[in-house]
SERO-4910 file (N, C-alpha, C, O; in steps of 0.05 Angstrom, whole numbers):
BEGIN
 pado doro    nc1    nc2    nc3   cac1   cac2   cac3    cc1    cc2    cc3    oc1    oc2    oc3
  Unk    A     23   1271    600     31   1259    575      7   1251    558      7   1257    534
  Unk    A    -16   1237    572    -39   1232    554    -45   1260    542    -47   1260    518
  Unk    A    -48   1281    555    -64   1308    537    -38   1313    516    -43   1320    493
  Unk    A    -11   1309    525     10   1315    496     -1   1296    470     -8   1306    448
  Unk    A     -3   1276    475    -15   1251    456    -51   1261    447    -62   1250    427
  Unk    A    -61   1277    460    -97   1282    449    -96   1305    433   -113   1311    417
  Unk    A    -66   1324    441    -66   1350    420    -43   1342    401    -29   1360    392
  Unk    A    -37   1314    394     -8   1311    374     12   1321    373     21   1329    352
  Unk    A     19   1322    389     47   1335    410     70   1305    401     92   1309    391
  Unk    A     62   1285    405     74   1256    400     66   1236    409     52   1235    430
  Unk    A     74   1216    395     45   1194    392     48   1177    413     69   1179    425
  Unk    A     29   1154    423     19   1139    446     41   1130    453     52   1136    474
  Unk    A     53   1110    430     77   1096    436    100   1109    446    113   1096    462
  Unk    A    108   1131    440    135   1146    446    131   1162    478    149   1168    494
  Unk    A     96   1165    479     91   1176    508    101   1154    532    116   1157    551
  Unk    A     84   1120    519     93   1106    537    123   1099    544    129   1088    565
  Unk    A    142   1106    522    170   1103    524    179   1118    538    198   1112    553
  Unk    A    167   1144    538    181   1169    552    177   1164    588    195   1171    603
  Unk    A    153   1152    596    147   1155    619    157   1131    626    167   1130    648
  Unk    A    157   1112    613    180   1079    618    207   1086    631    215   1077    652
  Unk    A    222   1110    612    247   1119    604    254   1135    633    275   1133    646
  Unk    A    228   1155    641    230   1170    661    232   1154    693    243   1162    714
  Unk    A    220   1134    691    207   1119    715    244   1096    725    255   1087    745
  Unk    A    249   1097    690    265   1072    699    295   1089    712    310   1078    727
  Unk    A    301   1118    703    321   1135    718    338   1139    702    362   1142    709
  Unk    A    328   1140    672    342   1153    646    343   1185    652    325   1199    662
  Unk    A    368   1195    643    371   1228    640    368   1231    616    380   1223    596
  Unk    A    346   1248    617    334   1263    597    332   1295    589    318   1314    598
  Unk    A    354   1292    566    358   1333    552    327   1337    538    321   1321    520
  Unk    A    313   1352    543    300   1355    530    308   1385    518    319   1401    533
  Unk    A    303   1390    490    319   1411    465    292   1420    456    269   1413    461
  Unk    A    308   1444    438    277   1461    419    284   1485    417    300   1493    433
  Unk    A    275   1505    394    272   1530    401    260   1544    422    251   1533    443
  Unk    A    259   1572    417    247   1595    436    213   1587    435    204   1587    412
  Unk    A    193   1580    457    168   1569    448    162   1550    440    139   1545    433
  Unk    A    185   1533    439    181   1498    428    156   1490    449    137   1478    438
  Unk    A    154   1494    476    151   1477    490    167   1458    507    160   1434    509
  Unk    A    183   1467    517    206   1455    524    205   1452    553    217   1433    562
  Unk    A    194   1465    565    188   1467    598    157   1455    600    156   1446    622
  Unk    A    133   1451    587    122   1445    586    125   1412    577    109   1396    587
  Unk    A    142   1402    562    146   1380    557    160   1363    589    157   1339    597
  Unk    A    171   1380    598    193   1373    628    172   1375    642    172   1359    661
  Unk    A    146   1393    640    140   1388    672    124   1361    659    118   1347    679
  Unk    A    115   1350    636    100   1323    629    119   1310    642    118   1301    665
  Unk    A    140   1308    627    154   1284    632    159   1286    674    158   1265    688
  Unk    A    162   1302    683    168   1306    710    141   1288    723    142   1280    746
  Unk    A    124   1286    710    102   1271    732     98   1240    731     80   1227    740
  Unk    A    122   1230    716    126   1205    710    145   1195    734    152   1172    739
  Unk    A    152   1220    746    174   1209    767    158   1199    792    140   1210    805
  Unk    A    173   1172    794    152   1164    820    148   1170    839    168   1173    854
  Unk    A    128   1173    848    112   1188    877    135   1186    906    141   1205    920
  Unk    A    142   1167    908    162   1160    926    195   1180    924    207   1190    944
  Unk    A    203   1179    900    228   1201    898    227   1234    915    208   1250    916
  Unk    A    248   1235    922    250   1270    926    268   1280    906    292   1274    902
  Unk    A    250   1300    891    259   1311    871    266   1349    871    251   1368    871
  Unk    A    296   1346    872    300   1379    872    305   1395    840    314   1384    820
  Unk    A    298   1417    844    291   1436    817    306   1454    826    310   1462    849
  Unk    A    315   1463    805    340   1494    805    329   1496    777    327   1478    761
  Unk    A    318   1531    771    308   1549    764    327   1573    756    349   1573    768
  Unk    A    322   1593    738    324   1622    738    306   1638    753    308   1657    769
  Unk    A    276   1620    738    250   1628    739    228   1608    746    222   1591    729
  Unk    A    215   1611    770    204   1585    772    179   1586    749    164   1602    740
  Unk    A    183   1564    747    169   1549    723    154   1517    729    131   1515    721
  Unk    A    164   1499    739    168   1477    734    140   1478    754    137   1496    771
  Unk    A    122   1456    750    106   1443    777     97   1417    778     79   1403    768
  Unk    A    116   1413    795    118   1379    800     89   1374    818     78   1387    836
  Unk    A     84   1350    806     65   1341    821     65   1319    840     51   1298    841
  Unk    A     89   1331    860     96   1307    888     98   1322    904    103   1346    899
  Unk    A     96   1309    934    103   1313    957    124   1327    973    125   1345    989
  Unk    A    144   1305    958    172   1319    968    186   1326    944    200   1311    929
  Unk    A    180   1352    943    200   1365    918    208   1391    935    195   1400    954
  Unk    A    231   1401    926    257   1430    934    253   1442    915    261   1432    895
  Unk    A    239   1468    913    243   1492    894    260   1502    898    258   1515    919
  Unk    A    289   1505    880    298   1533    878    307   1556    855    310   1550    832
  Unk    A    311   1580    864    310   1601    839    343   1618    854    355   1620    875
  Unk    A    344   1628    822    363   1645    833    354   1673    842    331   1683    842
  Unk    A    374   1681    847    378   1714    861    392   1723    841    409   1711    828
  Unk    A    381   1754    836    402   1765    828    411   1790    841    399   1800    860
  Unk    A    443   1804    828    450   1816    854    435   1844    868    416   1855    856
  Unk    A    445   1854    892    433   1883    896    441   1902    876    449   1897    854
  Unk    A    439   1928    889    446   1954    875    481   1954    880    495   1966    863
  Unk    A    490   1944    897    511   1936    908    529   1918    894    553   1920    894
  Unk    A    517   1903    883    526   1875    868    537   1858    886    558   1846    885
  Unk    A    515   1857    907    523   1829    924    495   1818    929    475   1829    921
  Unk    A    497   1788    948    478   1775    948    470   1756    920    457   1734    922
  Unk    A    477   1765    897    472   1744    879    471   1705    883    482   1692    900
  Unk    A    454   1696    862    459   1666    878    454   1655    837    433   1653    825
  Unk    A    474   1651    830    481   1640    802    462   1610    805    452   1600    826
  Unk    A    463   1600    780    445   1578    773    467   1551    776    462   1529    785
  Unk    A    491   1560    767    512   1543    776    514   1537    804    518   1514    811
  Unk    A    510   1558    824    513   1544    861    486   1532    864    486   1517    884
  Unk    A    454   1534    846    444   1517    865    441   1491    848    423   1475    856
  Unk    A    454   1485    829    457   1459    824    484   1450    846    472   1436    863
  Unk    A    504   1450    852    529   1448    866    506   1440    900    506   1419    913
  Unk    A    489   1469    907    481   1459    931    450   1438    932    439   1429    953
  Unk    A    441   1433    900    419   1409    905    430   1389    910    419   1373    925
  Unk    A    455   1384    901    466   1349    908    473   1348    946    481   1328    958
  Unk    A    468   1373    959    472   1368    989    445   1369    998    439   1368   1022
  Unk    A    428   1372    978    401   1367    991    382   1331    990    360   1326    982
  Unk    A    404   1311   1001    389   1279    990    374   1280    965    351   1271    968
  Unk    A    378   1286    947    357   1291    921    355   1258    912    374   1243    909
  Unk    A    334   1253    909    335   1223    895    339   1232    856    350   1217    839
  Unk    A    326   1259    851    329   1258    819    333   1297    828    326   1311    847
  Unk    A    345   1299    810    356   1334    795    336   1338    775    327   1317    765
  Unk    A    326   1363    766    318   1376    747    322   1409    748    314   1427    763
  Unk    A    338   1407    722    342   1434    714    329   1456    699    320   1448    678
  Unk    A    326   1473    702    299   1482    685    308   1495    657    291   1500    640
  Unk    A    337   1499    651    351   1505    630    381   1506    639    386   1515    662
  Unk    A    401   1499    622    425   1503    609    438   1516    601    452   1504    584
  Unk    A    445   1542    601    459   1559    585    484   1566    586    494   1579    568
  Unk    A    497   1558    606    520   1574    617    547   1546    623    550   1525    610
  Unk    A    565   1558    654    572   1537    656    558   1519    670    561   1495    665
  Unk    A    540   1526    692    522   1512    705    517   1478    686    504   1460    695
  Unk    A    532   1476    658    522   1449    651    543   1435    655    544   1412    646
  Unk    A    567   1446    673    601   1428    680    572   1413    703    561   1392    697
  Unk    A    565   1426    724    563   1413    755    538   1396    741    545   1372    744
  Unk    A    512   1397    725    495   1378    729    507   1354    707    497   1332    710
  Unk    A    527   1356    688    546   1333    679    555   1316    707    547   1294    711
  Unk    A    571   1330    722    586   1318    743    555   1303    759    551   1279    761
  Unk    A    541   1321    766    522   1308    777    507   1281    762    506   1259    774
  Unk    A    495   1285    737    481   1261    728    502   1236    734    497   1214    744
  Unk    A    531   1248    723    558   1224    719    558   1211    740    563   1187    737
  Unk    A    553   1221    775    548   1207    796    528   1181    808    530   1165    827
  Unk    A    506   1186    782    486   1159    792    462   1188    790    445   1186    772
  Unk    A    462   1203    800    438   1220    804    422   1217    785    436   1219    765
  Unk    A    395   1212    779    382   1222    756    368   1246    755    353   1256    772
  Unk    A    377   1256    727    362   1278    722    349   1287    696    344   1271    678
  Unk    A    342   1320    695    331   1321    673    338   1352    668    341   1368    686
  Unk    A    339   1358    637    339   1390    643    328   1391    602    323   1373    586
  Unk    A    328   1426    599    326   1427    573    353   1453    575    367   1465    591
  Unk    A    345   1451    537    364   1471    533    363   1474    501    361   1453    487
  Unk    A    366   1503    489    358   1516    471    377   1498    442    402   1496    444
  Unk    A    365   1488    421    385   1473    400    361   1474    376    339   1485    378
  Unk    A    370   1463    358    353   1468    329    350   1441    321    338   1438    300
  Unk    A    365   1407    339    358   1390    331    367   1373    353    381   1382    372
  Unk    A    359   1337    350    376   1325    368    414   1325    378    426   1327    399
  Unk    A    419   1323    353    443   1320    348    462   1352    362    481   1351    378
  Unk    A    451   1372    353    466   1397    358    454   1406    394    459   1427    405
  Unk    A    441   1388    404    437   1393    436    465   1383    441    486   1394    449
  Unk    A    457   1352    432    483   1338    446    511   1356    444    526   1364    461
  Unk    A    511   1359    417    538   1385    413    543   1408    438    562   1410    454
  Unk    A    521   1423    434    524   1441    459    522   1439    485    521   1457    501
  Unk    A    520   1411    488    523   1395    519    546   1395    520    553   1396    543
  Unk    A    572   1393    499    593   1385    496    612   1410    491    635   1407    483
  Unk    A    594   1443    498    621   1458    483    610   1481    505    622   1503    504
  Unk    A    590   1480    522    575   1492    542    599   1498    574    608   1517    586
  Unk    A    599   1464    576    624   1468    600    647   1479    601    661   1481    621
  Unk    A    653   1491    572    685   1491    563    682   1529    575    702   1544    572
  Unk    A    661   1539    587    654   1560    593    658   1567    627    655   1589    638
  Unk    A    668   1539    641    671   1551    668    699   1548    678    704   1545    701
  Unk    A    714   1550    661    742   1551    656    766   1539    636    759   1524    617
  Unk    A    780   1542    638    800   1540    617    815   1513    628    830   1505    611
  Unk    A    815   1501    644    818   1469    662    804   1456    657    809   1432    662
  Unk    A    774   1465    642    765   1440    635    771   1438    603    775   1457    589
  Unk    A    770   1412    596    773   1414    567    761   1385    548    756   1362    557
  Unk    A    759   1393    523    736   1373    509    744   1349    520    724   1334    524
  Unk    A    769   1338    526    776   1311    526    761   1299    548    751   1277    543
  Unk    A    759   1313    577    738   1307    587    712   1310    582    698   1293    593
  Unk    A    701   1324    573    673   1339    577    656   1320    553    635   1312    561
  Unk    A    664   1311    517    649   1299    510    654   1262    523    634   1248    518
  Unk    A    667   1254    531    657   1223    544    648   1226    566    637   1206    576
  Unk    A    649   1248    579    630   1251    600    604   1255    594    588   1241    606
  Unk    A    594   1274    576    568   1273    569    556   1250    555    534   1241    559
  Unk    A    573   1242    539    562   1210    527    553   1184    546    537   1166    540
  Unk    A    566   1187    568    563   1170    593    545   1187    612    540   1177    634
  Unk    A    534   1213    607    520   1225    634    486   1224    611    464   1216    617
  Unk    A    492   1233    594    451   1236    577    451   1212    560    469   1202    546
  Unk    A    425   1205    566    415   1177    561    396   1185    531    398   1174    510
  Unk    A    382   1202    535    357   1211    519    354   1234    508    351   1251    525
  Unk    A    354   1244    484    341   1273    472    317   1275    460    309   1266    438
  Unk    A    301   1295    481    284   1292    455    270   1316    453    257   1324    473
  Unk    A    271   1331    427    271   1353    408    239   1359    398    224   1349    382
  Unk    A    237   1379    414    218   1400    411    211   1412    386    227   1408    368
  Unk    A    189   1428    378    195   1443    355    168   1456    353    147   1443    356
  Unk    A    170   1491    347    147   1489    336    134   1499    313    146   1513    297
  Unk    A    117   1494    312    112   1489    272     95   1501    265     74   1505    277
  Unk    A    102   1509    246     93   1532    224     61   1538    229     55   1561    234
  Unk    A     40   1519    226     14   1525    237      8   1527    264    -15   1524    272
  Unk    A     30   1531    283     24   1542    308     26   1527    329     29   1535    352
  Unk    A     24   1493    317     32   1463    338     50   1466    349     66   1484    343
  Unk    A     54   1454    365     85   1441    384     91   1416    384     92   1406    406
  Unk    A     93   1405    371     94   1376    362    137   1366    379    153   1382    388
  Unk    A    139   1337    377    163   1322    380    177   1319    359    171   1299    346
  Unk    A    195   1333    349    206   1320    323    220   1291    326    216   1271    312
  Unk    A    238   1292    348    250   1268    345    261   1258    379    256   1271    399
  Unk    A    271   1239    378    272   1222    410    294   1203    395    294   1187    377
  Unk    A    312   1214    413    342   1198    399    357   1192    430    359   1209    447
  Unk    A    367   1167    431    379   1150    451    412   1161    440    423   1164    417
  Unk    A    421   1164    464    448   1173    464    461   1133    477    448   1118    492
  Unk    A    482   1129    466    492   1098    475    519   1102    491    528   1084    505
  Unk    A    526   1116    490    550   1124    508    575   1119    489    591   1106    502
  Unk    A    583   1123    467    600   1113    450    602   1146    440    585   1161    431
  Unk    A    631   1150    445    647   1170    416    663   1159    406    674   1139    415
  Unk    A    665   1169    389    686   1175    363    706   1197    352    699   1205    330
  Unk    A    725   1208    360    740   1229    344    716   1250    365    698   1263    355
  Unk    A    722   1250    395    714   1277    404    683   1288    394    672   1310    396
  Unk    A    673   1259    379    641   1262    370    625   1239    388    630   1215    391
  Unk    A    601   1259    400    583   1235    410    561   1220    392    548   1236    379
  Unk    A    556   1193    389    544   1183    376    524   1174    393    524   1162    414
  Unk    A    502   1184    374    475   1182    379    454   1161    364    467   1150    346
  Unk    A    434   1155    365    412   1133    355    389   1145    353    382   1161    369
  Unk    A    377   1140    335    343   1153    327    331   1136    340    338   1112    340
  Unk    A    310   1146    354    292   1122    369    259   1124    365    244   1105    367
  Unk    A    250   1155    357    230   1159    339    243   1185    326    257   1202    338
  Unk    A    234   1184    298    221   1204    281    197   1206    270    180   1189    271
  Unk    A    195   1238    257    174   1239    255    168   1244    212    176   1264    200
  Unk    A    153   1220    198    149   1221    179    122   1227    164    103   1215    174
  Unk    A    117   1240    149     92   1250    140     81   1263    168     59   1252    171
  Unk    A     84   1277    185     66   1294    202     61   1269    225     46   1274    243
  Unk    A     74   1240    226     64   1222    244    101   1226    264    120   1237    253
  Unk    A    103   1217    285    125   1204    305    121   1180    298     99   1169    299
  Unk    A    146   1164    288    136   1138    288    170   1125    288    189   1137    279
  Unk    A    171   1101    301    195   1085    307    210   1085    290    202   1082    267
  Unk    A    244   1087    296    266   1083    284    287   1069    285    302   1089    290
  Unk    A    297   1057    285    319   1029    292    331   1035    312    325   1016    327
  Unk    A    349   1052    325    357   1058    351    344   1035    372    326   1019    368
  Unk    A    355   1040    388    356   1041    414    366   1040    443    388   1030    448
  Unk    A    345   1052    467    366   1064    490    386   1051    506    388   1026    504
  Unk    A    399   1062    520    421   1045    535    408   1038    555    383   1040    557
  Unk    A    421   1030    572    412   1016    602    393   1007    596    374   1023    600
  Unk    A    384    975    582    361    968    583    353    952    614    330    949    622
  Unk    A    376    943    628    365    937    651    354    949    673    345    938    692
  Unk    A    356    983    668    344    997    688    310    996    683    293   1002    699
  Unk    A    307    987    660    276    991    642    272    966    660    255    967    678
  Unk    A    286    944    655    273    906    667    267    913    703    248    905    716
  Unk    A    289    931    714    289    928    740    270    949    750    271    952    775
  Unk    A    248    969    734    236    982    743    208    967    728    190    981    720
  Unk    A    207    944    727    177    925    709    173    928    683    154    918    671
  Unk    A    197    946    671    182    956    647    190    936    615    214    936    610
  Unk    A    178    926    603    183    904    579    191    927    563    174    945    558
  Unk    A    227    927    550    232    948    535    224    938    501    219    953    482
  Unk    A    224    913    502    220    903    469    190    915    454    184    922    431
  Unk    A    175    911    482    142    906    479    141    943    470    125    951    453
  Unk    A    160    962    485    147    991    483    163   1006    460    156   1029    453
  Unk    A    184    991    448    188    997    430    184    977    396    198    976    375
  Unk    A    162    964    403    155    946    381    143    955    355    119    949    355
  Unk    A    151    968    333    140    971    312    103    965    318     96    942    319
  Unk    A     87    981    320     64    989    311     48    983    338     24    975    338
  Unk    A     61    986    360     53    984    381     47   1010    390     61   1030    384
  Unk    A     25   1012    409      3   1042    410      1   1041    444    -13   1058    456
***
């Protein structure tokens, strides 16, 4: 997180929120285009997870490198010449929750594979994943129209209060025109819909080329108190 903050990736304050956010067992979408930086932002935020957790990863492609002890790599298969043997991204999320995982991380979203890690975060699990969107707001959307893909039994009425109650955090990648990868924005999800809409909170934006604080903010503040962390102090207007 410090080298995201020395190349302006996003600023001191929102680093220390992020790894506060991570530590205290917030699920975190991280979003962006193709090249945002989006897996590189996950494996930052992934080293905020404390040394003590066992943390499992489900992959297409491994990517991710955690820097702990007890972490589970897995990737999928794809099928033979035969078309057997395949191993979908949906069964090894389904089989990380039989592996004691203290936290999930997904390495992307695309499919229905986002019904089982909903069900999973919705359990207590914490986790983390990204997934392809053009802003905060339209992740959360496609968190919400993604599941409706692993059958015709599931349907919005479950799937958006479930996501409003399963992601805590978004925060939106981007990359920019002179070649940066900068944070556009870090928006606290509160668990509140409306009309089949999830409502979300700005928690930083980014004005004139800076990340800088926005009235929002995250839910579960007692997971922040019960992991040491002072939530007022790290989101205090002009605090570094």
């Amino acid at each position: 997180m410090d080298d995201l903050v020395r190349l302006g990736t996003l600023s001191a304050q929102a680093a220390r929120f992020l790894e506060a956010a991570v530590t205290a067992g917030l699920n975190v979408l991280v979003s962006g285009g193709t090249q945002a930086g989006k897996t590189t932002l996950l494996n930052c935020l992934a080293s905020a997870v404390p040394a003590r957790e066992r943390v499992v990863t489900c992959e297409e492609v491994f990517e991710l490198r955690i820097p702990h002890r007890d972490v589970a790599s897995m990737q999928c298969r794809q099928p033979s010449l035969e078309g057997t043997g395949e191993i979908p991204l949906r069964r090894l999320v389904k089989e990380a929750l039989r592996m004691r995982p203290s936290r999930i991380i997904v390495g992307e979203v695309r499919q229905a594979e986002s019904l089982d890690l909903l069900i999973a975060l919705n359990s207590g699990l914490p986790g983390m994943c990204t997934i392809h969107a053009n802003s905060a707001r339209e992740a959360v959307t496609k968190m919400c129209t993604l599941p409706l893909l692993a059958g015709e039994n599931v349907s919005a009425r479950f799937v958006v209060p479930t996501v409003a109650s399963s992601i805590d955090l978004v925060v939106h990648a981007a990359l920019e025109r002179d070649g940066r990868r900068t944070v556009r924005e870090i928006a606290a999800v509160p668990g509140r819909t409306e009309e089949d809409v999830v409502e979300i909170a700005d928690l930083f934006v980014r004005r004139g080329g800076e990340l800088v604080r926005a009235d929002g903010f995250p839910p579960h503040p007692d997971r922040f108190e019960r992991a040491g962390h002072d939530l007022a102090a790290l989101l205090a207007r002009g605090a570094s």
